[in-house]
C-alpha positions in Angstrom: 0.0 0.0 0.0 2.6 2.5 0.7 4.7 2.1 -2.3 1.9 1.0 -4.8 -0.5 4.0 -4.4 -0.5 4.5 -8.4 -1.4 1.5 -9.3 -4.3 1.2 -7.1 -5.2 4.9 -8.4 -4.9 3.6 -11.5 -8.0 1.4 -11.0 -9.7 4.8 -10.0 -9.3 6.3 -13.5 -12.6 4.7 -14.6 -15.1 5.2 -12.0 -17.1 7.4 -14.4 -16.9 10.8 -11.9 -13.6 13.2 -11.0 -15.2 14.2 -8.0 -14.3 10.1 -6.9 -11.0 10.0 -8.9 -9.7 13.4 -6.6 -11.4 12.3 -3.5 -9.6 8.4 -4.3 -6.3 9.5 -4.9 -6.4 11.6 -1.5 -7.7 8.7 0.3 -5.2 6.3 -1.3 -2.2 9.2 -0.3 -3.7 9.2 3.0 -4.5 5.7 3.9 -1.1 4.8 2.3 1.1 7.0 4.4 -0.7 5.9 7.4 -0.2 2.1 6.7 3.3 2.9 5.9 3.8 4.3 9.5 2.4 0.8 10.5 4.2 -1.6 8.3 7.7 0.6 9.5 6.6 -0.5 13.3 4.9 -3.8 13.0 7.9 -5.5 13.7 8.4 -3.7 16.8 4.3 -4.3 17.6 5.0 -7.8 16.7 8.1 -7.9 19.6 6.4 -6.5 22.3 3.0 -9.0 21.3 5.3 -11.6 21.6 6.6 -10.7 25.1 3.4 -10.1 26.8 2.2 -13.3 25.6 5.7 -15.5 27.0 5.1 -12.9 30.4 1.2 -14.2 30.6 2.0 -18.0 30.0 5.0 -17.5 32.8 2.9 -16.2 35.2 0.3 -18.5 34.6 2.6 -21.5 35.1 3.8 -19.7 38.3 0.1 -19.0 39.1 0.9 -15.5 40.2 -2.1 -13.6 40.6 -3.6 -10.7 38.7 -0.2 -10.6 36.6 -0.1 -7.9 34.0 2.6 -7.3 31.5 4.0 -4.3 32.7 7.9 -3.1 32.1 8.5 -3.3 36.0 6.1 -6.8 36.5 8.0 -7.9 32.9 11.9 -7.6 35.0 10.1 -8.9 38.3 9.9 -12.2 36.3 12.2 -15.2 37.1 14.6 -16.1 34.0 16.7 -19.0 34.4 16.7 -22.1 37.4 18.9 -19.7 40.4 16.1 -16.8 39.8 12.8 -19.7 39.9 15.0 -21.2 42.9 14.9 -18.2 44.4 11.5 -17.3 44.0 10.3 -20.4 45.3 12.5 -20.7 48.1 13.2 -17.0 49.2 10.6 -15.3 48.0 8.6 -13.6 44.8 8.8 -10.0 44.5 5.7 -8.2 44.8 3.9 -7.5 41.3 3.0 -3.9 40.4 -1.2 -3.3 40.1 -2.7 -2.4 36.8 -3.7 0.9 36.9 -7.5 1.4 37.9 -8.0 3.9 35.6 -6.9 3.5 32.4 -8.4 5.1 28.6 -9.6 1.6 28.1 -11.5 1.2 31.2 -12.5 4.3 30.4 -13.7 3.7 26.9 -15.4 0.5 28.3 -17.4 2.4 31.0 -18.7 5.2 28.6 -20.2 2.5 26.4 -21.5 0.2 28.9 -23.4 3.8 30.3 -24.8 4.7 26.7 -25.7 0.7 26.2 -26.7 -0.6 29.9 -29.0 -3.8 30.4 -31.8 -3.1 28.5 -33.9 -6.4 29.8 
């Protein structure tokens, strides 16, 4: 999408009005910068995906409570047998909470307001 926008506009060049060709091409320009910015960081996205999931099924395995992949909960985790041993046998560090209030929880309050139980 980001390095193909003229060929896509090219399909444009026979929908019948210029009013859609202009308004096409600017929406193709557009949509392709912005799923440039998002192909550049996928991999990054991707990265960070991965981690949260290998910091979810470790803390599941280690039945730790109410874990969250945060930065500071993410380095709290054991790596390797002398850090498990030591979490088993010494002590796990306390895990940071997840913020009460976050933009999602937010979101998801707003919406459950506007759409309550209708029954």
């Amino acid at each position: 999408m980001k390095n193909g926008q003229e060929k896509l506009a090219a399909y444009l060049q026979h929908c019948g009005a210029p009013e859609l060709l202009e308004s096409g091409k600017g929406f193709l320009k557009e949509w392709g910068f912005g799923m440039g910015e998002l192909a550049d960081h996928a991999d990054a996205v991707v990265e960070r995906l991965y981690e949260a999931i290998a910091g979810y099924m470790l803390a599941d395995l280690m039945r730790i409570k109410d874990f969250w992949p945060s930065d500071e909960n993410m380095a709290k985790l054991p790596s390797g047998a002398a850090a498990k041993w030591s979490w088993e046998h010494v002590g796990a560090p306390e895990m940071e909470k997840r913020p009460e209030d976050t933009a999602l929880s937010k979101f998801a309050r707003k919406l459950q307001s506007e759409y309550g139980d209708e029954s």
